[in-house]
Every structure is written in C-alpha cells, then in structure tokens.
C-alpha positions in Angstrom: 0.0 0.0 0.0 1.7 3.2 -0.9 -1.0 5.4 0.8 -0.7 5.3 4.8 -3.4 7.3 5.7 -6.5 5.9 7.5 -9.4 5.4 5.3 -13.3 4.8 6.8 -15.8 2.2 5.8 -15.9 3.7 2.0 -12.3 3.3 1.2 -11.8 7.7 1.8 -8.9 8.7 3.9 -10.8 8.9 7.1 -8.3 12.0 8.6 -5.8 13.7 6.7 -2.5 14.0 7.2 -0.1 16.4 8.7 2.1 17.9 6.3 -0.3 20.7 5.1 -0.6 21.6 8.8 2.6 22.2 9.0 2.9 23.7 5.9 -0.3 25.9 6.3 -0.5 27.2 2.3 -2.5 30.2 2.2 -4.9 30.9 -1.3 -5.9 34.0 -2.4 -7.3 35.3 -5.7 -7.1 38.3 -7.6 -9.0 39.8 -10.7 -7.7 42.0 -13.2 -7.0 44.6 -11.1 -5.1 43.3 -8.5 -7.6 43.6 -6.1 -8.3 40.6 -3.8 -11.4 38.6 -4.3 -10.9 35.0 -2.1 -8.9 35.2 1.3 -8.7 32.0 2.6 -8.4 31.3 6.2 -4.8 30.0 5.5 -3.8 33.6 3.8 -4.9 35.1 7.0 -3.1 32.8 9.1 0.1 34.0 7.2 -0.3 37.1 7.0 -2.4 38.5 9.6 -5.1 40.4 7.4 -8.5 39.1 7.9 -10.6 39.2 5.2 -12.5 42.3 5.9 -9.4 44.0 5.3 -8.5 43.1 2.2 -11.2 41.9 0.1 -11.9 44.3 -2.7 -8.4 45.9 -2.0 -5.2 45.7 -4.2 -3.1 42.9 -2.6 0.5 44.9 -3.3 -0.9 47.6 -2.0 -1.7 45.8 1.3 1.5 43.0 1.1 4.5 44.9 -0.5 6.4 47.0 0.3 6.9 50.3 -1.8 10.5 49.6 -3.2 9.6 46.4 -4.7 5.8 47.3 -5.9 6.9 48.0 -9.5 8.4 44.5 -9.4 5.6 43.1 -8.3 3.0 44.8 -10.7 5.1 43.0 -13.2 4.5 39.7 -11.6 1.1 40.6 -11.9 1.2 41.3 -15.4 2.9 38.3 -16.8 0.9 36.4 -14.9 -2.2 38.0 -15.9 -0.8 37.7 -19.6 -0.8 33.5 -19.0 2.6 33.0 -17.4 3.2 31.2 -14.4 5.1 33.0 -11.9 7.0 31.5 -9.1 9.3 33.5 -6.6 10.5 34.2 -2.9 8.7 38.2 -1.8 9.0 39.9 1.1 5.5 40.8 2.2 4.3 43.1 4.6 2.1 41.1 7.6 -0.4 42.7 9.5 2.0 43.3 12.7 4.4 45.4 11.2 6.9 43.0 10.2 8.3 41.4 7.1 7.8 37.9 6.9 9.5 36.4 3.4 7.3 34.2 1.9 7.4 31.9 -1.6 4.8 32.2 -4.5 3.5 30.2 -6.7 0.8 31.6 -9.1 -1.0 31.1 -12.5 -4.3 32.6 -14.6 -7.7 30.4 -14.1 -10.7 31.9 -15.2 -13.8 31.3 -13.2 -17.4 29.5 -13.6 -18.7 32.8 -15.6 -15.0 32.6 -18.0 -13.6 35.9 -16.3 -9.9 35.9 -15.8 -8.8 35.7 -12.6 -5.3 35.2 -10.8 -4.7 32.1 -8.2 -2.0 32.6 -5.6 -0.5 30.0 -3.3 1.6 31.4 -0.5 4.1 29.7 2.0 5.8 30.7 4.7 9.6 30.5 2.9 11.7 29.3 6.3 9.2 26.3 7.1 9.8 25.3 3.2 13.2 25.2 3.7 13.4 23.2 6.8 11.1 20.6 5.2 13.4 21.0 1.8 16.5 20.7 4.4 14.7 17.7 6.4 13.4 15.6 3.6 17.1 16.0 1.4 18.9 14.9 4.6 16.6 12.0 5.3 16.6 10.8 1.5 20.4 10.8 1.8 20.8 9.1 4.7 18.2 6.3 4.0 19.9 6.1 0.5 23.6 6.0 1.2 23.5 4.5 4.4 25.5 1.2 5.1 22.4 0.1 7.3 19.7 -1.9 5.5 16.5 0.3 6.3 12.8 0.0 5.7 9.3 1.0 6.4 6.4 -1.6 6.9 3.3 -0.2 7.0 0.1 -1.7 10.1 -0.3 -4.8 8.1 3.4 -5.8 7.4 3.9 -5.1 3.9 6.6 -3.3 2.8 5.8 0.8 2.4 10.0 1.9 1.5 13.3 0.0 1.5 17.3 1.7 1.1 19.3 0.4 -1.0 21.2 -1.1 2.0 18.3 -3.6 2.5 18.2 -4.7 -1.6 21.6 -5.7 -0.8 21.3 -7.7 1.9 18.1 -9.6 0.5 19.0 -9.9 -2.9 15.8 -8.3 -4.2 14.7 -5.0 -5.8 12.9 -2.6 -4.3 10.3 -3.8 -7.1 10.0 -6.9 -5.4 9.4 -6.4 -2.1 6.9 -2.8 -2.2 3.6 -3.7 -1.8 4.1 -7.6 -0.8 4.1 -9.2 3.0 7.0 -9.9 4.8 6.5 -13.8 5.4 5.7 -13.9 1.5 9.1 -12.9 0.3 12.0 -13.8 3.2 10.8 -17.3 3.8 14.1 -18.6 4.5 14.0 -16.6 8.0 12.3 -16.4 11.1 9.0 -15.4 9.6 6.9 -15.5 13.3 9.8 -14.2 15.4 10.3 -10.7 13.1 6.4 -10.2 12.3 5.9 -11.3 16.1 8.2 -8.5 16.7 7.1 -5.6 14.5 3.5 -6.6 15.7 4.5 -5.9 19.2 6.2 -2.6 18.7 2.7 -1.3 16.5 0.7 -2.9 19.8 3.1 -0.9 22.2 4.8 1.6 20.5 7.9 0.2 22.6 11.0 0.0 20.3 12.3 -3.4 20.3 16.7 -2.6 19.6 19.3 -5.2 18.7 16.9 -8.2 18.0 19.0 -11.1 16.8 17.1 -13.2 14.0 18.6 -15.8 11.9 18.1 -17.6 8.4 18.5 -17.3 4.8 18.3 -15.1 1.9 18.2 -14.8 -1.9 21.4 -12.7 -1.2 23.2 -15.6 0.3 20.9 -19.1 0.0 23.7 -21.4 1.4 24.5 -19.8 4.4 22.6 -19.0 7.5 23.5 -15.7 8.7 22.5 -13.5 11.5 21.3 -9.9 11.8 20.2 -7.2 14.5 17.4 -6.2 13.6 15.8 -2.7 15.9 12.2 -1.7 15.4 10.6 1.5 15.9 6.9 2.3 15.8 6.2 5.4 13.0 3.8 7.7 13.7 2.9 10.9 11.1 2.2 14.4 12.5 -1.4 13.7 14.0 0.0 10.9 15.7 -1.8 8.5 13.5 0.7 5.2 13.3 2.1 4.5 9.5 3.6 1.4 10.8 6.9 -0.3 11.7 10.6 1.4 10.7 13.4 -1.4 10.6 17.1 -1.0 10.6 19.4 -4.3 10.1 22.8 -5.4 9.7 24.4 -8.5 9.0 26.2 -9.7 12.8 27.2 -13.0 11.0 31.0 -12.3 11.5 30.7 -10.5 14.3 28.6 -13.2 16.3 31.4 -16.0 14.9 34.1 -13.7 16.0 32.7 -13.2 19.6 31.8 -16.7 19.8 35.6 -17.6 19.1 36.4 -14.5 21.7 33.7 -17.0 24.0 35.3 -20.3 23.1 38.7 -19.1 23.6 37.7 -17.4 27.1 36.5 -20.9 28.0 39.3 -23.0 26.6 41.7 -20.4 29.2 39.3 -20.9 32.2 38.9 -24.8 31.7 43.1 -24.6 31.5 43.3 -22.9 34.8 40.6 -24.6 36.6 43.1 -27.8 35.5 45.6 -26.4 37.2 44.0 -26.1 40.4 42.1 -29.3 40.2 44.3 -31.8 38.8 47.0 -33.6 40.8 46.1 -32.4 43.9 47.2 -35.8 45.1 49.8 -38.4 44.8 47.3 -41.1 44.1 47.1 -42.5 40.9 42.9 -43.4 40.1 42.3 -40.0 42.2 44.4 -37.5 39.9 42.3 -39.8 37.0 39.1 -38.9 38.3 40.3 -35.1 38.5 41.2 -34.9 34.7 37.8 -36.9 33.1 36.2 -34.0 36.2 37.4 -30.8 34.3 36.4 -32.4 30.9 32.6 -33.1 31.5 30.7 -31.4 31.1 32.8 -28.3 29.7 34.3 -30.2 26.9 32.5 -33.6 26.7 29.2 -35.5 28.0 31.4 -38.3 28.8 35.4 -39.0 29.5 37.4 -41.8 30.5 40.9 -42.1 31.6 42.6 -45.1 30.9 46.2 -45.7 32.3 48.5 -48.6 30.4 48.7 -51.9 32.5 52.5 -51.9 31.8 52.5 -48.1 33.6 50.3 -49.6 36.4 53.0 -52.5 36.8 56.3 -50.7 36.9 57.3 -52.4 33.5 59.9 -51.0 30.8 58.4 -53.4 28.2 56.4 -51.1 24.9 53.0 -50.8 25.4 51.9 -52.5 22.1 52.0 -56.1 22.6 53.6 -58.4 19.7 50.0 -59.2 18.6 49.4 -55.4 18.2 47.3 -55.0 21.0 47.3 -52.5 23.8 46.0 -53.7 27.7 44.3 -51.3 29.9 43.3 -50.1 33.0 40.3 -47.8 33.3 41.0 -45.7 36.5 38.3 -42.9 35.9 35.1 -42.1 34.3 32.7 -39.1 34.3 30.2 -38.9 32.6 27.3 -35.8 32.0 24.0 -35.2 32.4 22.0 -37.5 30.4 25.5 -39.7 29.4 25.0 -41.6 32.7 24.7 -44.5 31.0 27.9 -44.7 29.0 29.7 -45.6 32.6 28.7 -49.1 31.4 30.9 -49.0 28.8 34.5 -49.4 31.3 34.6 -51.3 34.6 37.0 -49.7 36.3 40.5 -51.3 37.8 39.7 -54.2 35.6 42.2 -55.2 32.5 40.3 -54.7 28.7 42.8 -55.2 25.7 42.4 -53.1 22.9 42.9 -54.5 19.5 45.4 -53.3 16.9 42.3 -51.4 14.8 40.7 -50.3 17.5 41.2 -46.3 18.0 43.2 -45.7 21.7 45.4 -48.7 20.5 46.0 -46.3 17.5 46.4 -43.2 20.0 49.0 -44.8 22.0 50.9 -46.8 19.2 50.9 -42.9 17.2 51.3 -41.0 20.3 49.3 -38.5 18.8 45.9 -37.2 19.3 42.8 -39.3 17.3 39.6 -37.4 16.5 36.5 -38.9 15.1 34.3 -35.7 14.4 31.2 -37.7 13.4 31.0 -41.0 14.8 28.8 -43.1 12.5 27.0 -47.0 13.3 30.3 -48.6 12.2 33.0 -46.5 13.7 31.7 -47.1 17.3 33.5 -50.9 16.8 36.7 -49.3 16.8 36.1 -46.8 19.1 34.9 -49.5 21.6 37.1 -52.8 22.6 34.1 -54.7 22.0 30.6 -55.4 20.4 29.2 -54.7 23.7 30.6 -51.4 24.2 29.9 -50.8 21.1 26.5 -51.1 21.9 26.8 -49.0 25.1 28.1 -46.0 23.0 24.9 -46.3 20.7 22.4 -46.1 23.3 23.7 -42.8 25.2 24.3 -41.5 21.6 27.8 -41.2 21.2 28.3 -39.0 17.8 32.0 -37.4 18.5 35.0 -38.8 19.9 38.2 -38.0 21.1 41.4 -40.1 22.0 44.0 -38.1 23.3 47.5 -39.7 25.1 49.0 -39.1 28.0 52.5 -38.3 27.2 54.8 -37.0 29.9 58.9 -37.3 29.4 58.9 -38.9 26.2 56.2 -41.8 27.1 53.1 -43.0 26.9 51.2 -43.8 30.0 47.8 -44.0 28.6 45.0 -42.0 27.2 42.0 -39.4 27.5 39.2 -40.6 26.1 36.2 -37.9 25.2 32.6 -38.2 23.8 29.7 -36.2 23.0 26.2 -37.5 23.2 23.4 -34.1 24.1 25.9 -31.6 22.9 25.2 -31.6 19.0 28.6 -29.9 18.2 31.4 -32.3 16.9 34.6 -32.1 18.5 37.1 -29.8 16.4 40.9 -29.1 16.1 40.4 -26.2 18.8 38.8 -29.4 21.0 42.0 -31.5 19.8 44.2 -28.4 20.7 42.2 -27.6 24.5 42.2 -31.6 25.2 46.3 -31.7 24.2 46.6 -29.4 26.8 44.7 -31.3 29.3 46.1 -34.7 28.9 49.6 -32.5 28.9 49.4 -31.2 32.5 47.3 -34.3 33.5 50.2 -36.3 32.5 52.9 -34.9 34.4 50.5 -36.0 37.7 49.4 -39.2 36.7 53.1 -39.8 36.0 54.7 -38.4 39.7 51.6 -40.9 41.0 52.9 -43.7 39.3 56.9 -42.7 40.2 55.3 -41.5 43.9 53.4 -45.5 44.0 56.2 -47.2 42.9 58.8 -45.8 44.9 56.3 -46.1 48.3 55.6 -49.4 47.4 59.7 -50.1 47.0 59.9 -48.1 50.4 57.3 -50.7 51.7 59.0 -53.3 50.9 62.1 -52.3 52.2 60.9 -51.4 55.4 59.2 -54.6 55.7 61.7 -56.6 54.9 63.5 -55.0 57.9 61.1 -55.5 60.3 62.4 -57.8 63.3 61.2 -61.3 63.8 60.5 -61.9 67.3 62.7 -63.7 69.3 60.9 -67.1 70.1 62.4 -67.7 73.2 62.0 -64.9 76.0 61.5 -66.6 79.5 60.2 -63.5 81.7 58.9 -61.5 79.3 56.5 -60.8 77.1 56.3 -59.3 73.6 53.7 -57.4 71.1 54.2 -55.2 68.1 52.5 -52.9 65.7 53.6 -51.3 62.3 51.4 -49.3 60.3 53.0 -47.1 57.3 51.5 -43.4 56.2 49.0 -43.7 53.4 51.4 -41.0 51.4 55.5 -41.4 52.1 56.7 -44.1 53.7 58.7 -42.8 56.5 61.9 -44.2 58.5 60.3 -45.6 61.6 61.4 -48.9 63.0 61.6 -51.0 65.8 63.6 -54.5 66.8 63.6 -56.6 69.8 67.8 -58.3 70.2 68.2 -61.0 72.6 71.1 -60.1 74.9 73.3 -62.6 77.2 71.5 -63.6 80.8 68.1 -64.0 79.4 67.8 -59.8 78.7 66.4 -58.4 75.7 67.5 -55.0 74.1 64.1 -53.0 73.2 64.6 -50.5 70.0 62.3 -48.0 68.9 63.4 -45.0 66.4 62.6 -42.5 63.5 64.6 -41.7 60.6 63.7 -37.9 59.5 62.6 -37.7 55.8 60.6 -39.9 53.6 60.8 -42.7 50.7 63.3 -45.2 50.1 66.0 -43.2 51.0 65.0 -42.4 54.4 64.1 -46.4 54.7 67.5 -47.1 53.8 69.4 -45.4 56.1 67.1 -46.9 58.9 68.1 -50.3 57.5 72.0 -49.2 58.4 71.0 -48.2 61.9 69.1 -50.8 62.3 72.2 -53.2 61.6 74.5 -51.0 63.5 72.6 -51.2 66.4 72.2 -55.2 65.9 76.0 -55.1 65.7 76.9 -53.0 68.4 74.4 -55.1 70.8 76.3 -58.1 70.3 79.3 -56.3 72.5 76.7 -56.0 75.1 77.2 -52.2 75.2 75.5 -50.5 77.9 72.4 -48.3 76.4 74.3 -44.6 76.7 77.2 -46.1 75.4 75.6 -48.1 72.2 73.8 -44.8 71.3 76.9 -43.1 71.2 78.4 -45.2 68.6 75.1 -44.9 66.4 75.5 -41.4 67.0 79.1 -41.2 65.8 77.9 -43.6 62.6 74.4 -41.3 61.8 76.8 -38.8 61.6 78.9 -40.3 58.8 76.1 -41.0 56.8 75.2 -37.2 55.7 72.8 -35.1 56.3 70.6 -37.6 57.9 69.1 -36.9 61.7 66.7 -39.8 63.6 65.5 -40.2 67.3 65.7 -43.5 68.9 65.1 -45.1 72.3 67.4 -47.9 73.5 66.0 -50.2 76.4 67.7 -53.3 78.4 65.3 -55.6 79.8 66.3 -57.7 82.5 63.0 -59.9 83.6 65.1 -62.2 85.9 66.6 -59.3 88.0 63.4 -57.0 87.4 65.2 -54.0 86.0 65.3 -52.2 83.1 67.8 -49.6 81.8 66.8 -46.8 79.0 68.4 -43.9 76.8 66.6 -41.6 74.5 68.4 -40.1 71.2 66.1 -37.3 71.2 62.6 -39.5 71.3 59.4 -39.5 72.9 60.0 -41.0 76.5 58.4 -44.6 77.1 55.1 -45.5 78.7 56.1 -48.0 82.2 52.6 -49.2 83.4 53.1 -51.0 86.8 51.2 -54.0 87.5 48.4 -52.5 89.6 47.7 -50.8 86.1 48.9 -46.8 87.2 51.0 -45.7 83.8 53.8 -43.2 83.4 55.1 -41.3 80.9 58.7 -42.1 82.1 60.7 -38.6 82.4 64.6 -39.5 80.8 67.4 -37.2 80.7 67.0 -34.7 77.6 69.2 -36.1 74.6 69.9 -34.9 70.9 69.0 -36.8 68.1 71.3 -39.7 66.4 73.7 -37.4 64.0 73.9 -34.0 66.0 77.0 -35.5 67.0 79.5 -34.0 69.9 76.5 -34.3 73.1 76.9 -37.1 75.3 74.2 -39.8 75.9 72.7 -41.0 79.7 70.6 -43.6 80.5 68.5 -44.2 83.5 67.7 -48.0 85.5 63.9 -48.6 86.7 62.5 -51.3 88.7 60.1 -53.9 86.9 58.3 -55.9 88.6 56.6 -58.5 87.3 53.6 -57.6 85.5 54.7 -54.6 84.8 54.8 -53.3 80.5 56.5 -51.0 79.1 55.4 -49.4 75.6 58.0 -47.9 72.9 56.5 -46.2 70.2 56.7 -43.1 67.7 55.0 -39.6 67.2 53.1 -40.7 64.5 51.0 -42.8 67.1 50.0 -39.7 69.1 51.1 -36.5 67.2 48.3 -34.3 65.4 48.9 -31.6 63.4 46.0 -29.5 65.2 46.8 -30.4 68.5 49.8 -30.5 71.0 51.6 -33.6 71.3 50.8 -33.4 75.0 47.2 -34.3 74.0 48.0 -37.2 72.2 50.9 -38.7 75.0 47.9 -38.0 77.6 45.7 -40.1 75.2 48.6 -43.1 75.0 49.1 -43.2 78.8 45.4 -43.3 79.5 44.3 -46.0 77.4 47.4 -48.3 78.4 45.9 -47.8 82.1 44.0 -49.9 84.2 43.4 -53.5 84.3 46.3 -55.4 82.7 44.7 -57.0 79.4 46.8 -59.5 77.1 49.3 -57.5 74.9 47.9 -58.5 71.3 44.3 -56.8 73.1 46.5 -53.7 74.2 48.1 -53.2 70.6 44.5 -53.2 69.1 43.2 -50.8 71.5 46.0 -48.6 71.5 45.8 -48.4 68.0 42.2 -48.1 67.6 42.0 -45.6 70.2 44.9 -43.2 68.6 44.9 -43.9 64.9 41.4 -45.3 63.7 42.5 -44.7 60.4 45.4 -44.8 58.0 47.9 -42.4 60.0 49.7 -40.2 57.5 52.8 -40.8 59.4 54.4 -44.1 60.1 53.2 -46.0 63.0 55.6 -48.4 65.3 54.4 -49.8 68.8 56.3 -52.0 70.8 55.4 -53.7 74.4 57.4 -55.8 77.0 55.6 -57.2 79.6 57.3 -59.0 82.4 56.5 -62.3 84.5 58.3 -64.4 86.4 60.1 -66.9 84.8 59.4 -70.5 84.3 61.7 -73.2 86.8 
C-alpha cells in the first residue's frame, strides 16, 4: 500500500495527514486589477489580514512594500498575460513586520470565464526546513551502510534503502507492496512479524533483536542480523507502521563466539591447574582430569592408564599381537550420558585390539579425533561389540582419544565423547584436550613414580622389620607397624636377645621420607644389631650410632634404647632425642617415664645417659613413635595424655593392648608411620 493514511468504511482517507498543517499554504485570488477577491483562512493565518481588510483591496498595495511594488506589478502582469510566476517576496504582515514568503501563481478563469489570478503562499523558512529535512533523510536512507525499511500496520513493505536490496538480494520492485512472510521465507517469519507486531501494539521499540536464516542474497549460508524496530507515527499521531534498521552480525557473532570459546578453553586450562593432581594417588588424579572435561568439553570422559605403567614395566605398550591392555582408573560422565559408565569397569584389564582407536592413540602417540562418529566406527572406538553397543544407546556421535604423554612416554590416554551436545569435536577441542592430557600427564606420571617408589619403600621397610625372638622366658612381647597412606617414612623397631636372658628394646625415627629415608634406617638398624652383640650399655651403644648417623650425611633420627632384665626386674633406658616410654606398673597406674634430655642420632659431639627402673613383674612397658600420638592440630601433649590413658587400668593380654591402643589413637590410615612396641614382664618359668 503506498497510501498510509486511515481510510473509513468507503475506502476515503478517514483524517488527513499532517504535512499541510505544518505547511499551512494560504490561497488567495485576484482579478484584473489586482484587487483581492478569495482570502482564505490560510492567507490570514500567514499574514495576519482578515478578510474584511482586504477583500476588494489591491493585494500589493496591502502586502508589499513600496520599493519592490513596481516589481511586483510586473508579476502581476505576466501572470495575468498567461505565465506562471513563481518567486521568494517579502510581504508586509499585518503586525508590522516582514515575513518572506514563496509564490507560486497562475491565470484560471472562473465559472462565468472571467480571468482571474490564483496565488498560493508559503511561509519560505518552514519550506526550507522541510526542503532541508526531507534531502537529509533521502540521503541518509539512500547512502546508508544500514539496511533500512518501512512496513506499513499490516506488514507489507511501504519503502526499503538500497542497503536492504543488498542484503536480501531483491529489488525494491520486489518487495513494495508484498508481505513480509511472503518474500523472506528462509528466516524467522513468526519471530520478526511477532516483533514488528508488538512494537505497533506498544509503540515500545524493540533494539538489537538477533534473528537468523536465509536469503536470496546468500541461500547457502545462515546468517544473523540485528534487527531494531521502531513504531512510526505521522504528525497527527496517526501510526504508519513499523521502521526497521538491520545489519548482518554474522561475522561478528562467529568472532565473539571464538572470543567466548577461547575465554573458556583459558578458564577450563586454569581450573586444571588447580584441580588436577592435587594428590599423589594415581585413580584419584584420574578422576580429576575426566572431572574438568565433562561437562565443559565432553558428556562423557574416561581415563585409561597402560597396564604396563600400572605395573612398573619397561616393556612397549603395544604387545607383539598389536594390541594394547588397559586399565580404566576414571570415568565421568554428564548429564543424560550416565549410561555410558557401562561401557569401562574400572580397575579391571580390557585389551584393545590393533584397529581399535586408543590402541592407535598410543601406538601414534598422537591425538585421534572422530568428528562424526557413524554406526560402524563405534566398533573401533569401543574394545568390544558390547561397548559398542553401550556408546549407541547414550548417543555417542563425536570422539576423542587423546595420550598421556609425559617425558617422552606413553602412559595412557583421554578418552572424550559427546552425546546431548550436537557440536562435533574440532581441532580447537584437539588443541584444549592436548593441553589437558599434557598437564594431566605430568601428575598421573609423579603418582605412578610416587606408587612405585612407596611401594619399594614398603617393601624395604618390611623386609626390615624384626622377627621376634621365640624364646623370652620373663617377658612378654607385642608389636605394631602401620605405614602413612602418602610417604613411607623411617620408623622402625627391633627386639635383640642379649646374654643372661635380657632383651635389648629398640624404637626409632629416621627424619625424611621414601626409600631413602628407609634405607638409612636399614643401616641403623644393623649397626645397632651389631653393636648389641658387645653388650654395650644403652648410653654407650647410642653413642656409637650417633658417631655412625653422623657419617652417613645429612641424615638426623631419634631412637630409644631399652635393656630388659626380667630375671633381675630392672630395666635400663636412653633416648636419642625420642618420645620417653610408657612404664605401666602392675596394679595398672601408667607413666610417661621422664629421661634425661638427649639430641637426636647425628647432632654428634653431646653425650648420651641412660636411667635404670624397677620392673616388677607384671609390669609393660610401651615404645612407640610420634606418629601414634602427634596431630597436626593439637599438641603432642594431648596425644601422650591419650597413649598413657588407654594403656591404664586393668592389665589386658598384649595382642588386646596393641589393638586398643591403636584403635584408640589412629582409627585410620595415619599419614605418618606407625611403630608400637610392648614388654611385659613375669616371672620366669623353673
């Protein structure tokens, strides 16, 4: 429709519009003469004169001035003679003033076929400003880089810019006149009429509405604009319709959407490095990676660690038949993906064929992606049929196989899938999951170097644990070792058999962790086995292991030396720098025994004292080291108040004590090593 005003029941324009209000043409006619003979109301408007005053009158006799009335007669008389006249006169208004004003006028004759003269009269400044307003909005709309247009109240198109052919791919010719959901199919026809509708409905503009599709101007591509709607009403406030402005946001929305991604690969990166390895334990620091990946990167992710990593072998991880074994330590999987946790029993062995894809990740050592997984490729994807099947039911359609590579080896692989989020993986995925696995790596691999040296610590410090004497007429024996669930420490303890039927009691701590601090309590220990053998008194014995701790470096322990004499009821002690023994007397009173302050083994130069107590029979005394009563929260008072407490009272057999000592103190898995050692005495057999 090119006409916008409002029309009644008939099909007439209803109201007019507003631009002759506002620019208020006055008509007056003159006969042959000059003189005035129709005033309209307009002429009076302009000029002031009603038309009392001037009807009958010469008109440049009222209107101009005397130095341009001789022009003016001339006007008059070509006009008279048939000429149109048109021109910009200063006339004389009513109040005094001069008011220039623009002309048009021609000859007519009236009903009876007299001549006459018909002026039409402007004021000249309000012409220009619509001249000026109307050349600066035709520019604008024309040459502007924004894709304009005007739809009138029932969403056909009234104007468009040249802007907007463009970025259809239509005419102007095409689109006047014609709906909007009857040309631009290929878009969001309810969501842009839904939105012009509203802004008519409101008069509320609507800015920076993204819409998407397709058109003419580009068929093969969806793009996206913002699109801003503005209600248009003329002067009288009647409503014309709905003004549009667009522009294509395509690249801009891809490159903010890459400014997004990239935002989000750096925040899953960081939140890596304060969530990944926060432990030395191997299926934990698993658990961690596959944690950052899902849901951020993937619906579902598995780690799976090498068997040959898990076991401390050298051998390569491809076996001769081509096959790779693993061990599934982790898996996490989204919402909705819960499902695919079928697919890996974790902690259980599952060989991976030679075709099969993380056999291919580790055997390349380079990233595998599978950006559209299809029916077929799940078999290879999947070590069996019946994983294959698992991945088909959570909707596996994008995978990922990444290794874990840290120093120059293999140690297993990430594994990545996505089943509700549509988009397949990409190289910026491959790139963000390198990264991953990279840092994940360096952890999993300290938690296999950290679990194989603990376990050679173990070992070690097992294998150097005393076996008891079998023979010990007048006294009785009981023992406890628990290691730290992180590094294994240097504690030990021994029981020697001395001459006379004593026995030489031996509790200590080596300072530091791992195999090296088990290893030089495996030299102390055999120094002290050695030195016993000369039947050194307890000051004296330490004093030697003091002058040997010190050759051995930097290395510092505490130990407590006790001689046990059950047949004589005595017993003789001296402290390295260690906690003092428990003596609980028979009637079940205990005491923390209070021995001569000593250095510890490798100080050097500080001489060592010992101090005899009576032991009568049925008396025990307990060895044991901090890690059975320290706490990092609390004083070690607290704990050596605990000890002595639960070791009082009625005498219970010493297998009973051990358990409730340790049950009492350490319910858990200590994170320092653990030695208890008690001697009870009796009286000997005949």
């Amino acid at each position: 429709m090119s006409d916008h005003a409002p029309t009644d029941a008939t099909g007439l324009g209803a109201t007019p519009g507003g631009l002759l209000d506002e620019v208020r043409v006055a008509v007056f006619v003159l006969d042959g003469d000059g003189a005035v003979v129709l005033w309209s109301p307009e002429a009076e408007a302009l000029f002031g004169y009603r038309a009392e005053d001037v009807l009958g009158r010469r008109a440049a006799g009222i209107l101009v001035p005397d130095r341009l009335r001789a022009a003016v007669d001339r006007w008059f008389e070509r006009t008279w003679a048939g000429e149109a006249w048109s021109g910009v006169v200063p006339v004389l208004c009513a109040d005094g003033t001069l008011r220039r004003v623009e002309f048009r006028s021609r000859r007519l004759h009236d009903p009876r076929g007299a001549p006459r003269v018909l002026a039409h009269a402007a004021d000249t400044p309000t012409l220009r400003r619509l001249e000026i307003d109307l050349a600066m909005s035709l520019s604008l709309i024309n040459q502007s880089p924004v894709a304009l247009a005007l739809f009138d109240t029932d969403l056909r198109w009234l104007r468009v810019n040249p802007a907007l052919e463009r970025l259809n791919g239509l005419p102007a010719e095409a689109l006047l006149g014609r709906r909007y959901r009857d040309v631009l199919v290929g878009t969001d026809v309810e969501g842009v009429e839904g939105a012009m509708r509203h802004v008519l409905a409101t008069g509320e503009p609507l800015i920076d509405h993204r819409t998407t599709g397709r058109t003419p101007a580009d068929p093969q591509r969806d793009h996206v604009w913002s699109v801003s709607y503005y209600r248009v009403d003329d002067q009288s406030g009647h409503t014309i319709g709905v003004g549009t402005s667009a522009i294509d946001v395509t690249e801009r929305q891809r490159a903010d959407a890459e400014v997004a991604a990239a935002r989000e690969r750096l925040a899953v990166i960081a939140d890596a490095g304060t969530r990944i390895g926060t432990t030395l334990d191997l299926p934990r620091t698993a658990r961690e990676l596959a944690e950052v990946a899902v849901p951020r990167l993937a619906d579902l992710a598995a780690v799976d660690v090498l068997d040959s990593v898990l076991g401390g072998e050298t051998a390569p991880p491809v076996r001769p038949d081509g096959s790779v074994l693993f061990r599934p330590l982790a898996v996490v999987a989204g919402q909705g993906s819960d499902e695919g946790r079928a697919a890996y029993r974790l902690g259980e062995a599952a060989s991976h064929g030679p075709r099969r894809v993380l056999t291919q990740c580790v055997r390349e050592a380079r990233p595998i992606l599978l950006a559209r997984v299809l029916a077929p490729a799940l078999r290879h994807i999947a070590r069996n049929e019946e994983v294959a099947r698992v991945f088909a039911g959570v909707g596996v359609h994008s995978f990922l196989a990444v290794p874990l590579t840290a120093r120059g080896e293999v140690l297993g692989t990430l594994s990545l899938c996505r089943t509700r989020n549509p988009r397949p993986f990409d190289q910026e995925d491959v790139a963000l999951a390198g990264e991953l696995a990279a840092r994940a790596a360096i952890s999993v691999d300290n938690a296999r170097l950290y679990s194989r040296e603990r376990g050679t610590a173990l070992t070690l410090q097992r294998s150097l644990l005393p076996r008891l004497p079998r023979s010990r007429p007048g006294i009785d024996i009981a023992c406890r070792y628990l290691p730290a669930v992180s590094e294994i420490g240097g504690d030990w303890f021994d029981v020697l058999e001395l001459g006379a039927g004593r026995l030489g009691l031996v509790v200590g701590d080596v300072m530091g962790k791992g195999v090296r601090a088990a290893a030089i309590m495996g030299q102390l220990r055999s120094t002290i086995r050695a030195l016993a053998l000369l039947d050194l008194p307890p000051a004296e014995l330490l004093s030697h292991l003091d002058a040997i701790a010190t050759s051995l470096g930097d290395s510092i322990a505490t130990c407590v030396y006790a001689v046990c004499d059950p047949r004589d009821g005595w017993c003789e002690i001296s402290s390295a720098g260690h906690l003092p023994p428990v003596l609980v007397r028979p009637d079940g009173t205990a005491e923390l025994l209070d021995l001569p302050n000593a250095v510890p083994l490798g100080v050097g130069g500080v001489p060592f004292t010992a101090e005899r107590r009576r032991l009568a029979p049925g008396s025990t005394v307990a060895l044991f080291t901090d890690g059975l009563v320290e706490e990092r929260r609390a004083p070690i008072d607290v704990g050596l108040r605990a000890m002595t407490r639960l070791l009082s009272g009625a005498p219970r057999p010493l297998e009973e004590t051990c358990d409730a000592v340790l049950s009492g103190l350490r319910p858990t898995t200590p994170e320092d090593d653990v030695a208890l050692l008690l001697a009870r005495t009796h009286r000997p057999g005949p």
